[in-house]
C-alpha positions in Angstrom: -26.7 18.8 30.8 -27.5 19.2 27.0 -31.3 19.8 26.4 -31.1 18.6 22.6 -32.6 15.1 23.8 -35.0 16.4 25.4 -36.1 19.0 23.4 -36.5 16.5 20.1 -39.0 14.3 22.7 -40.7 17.2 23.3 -41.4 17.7 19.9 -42.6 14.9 19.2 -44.4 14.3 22.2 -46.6 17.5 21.0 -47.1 16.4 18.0 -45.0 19.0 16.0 -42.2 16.4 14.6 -43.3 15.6 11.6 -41.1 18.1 9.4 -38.1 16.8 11.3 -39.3 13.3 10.0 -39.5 14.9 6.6 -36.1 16.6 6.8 -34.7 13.2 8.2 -35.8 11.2 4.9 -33.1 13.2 2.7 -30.8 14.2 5.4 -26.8 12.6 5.1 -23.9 13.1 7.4 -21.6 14.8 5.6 -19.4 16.1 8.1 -18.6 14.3 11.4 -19.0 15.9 15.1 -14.6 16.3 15.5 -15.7 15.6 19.1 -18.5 15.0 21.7 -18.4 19.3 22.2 -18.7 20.0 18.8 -21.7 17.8 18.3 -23.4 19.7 21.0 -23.3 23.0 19.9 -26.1 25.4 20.5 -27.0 28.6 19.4 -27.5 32.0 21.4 -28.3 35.9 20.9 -26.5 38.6 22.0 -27.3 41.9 21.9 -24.3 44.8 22.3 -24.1 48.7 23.1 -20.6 49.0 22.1 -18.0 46.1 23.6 -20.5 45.5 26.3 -23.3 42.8 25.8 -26.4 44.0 27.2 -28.5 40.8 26.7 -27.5 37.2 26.4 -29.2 34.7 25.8 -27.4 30.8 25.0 -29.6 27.8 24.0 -30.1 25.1 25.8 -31.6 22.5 23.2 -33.1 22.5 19.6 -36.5 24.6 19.5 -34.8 26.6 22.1 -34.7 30.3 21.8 -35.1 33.4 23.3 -37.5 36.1 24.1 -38.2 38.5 20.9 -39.8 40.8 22.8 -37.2 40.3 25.5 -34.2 40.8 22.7 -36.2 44.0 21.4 -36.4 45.8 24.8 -32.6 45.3 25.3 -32.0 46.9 22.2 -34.4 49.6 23.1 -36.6 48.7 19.9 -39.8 51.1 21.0 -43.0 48.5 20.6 -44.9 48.5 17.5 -41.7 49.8 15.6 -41.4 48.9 12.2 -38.4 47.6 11.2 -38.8 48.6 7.4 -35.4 50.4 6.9 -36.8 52.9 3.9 
């Protein structure tokens, strides 16, 4: 089941909706959902060590994301690296 509904309550239900409110105001449908799929597309990350994906993660609702530190360690990012690429 799609979390998007829920996670939008959410939002609002802890008080952080007001920039959605604010994007709202301006916001226009430019481009219609081709189908009910389409307009429930979530995002994900993926981390790979060559063709083989070593972490996944696939979101289950707006606000929804995963785990830096989890995404980190499955890239084997030591902690407190920098990741200033001079």
């Amino acid at each position: 089941m799609p979390q998007t509904p829920f996670s939008l309550a959410n939002r609002f239900i802890q008080g952080r909706g007001g920039d959605l409110v604010e994007a709202l105001r301006t916001w226009k449908v430019w481009i219609p959902p081709k189908g009910a799929s389409q307009g429930l597309q979530q995002g994900g990350m993926f981390v790979f060590e060559g063709r083989e994906a070593v972490f996944e993660h696939r979101d289950q609702g707006t606000g929804a994301f995963a785990s830096l530190s989890a995404v980190l360690e499955a890239a084997a990012v030591p902690e407190g690296a920098s990741c200033d690429s001079k």
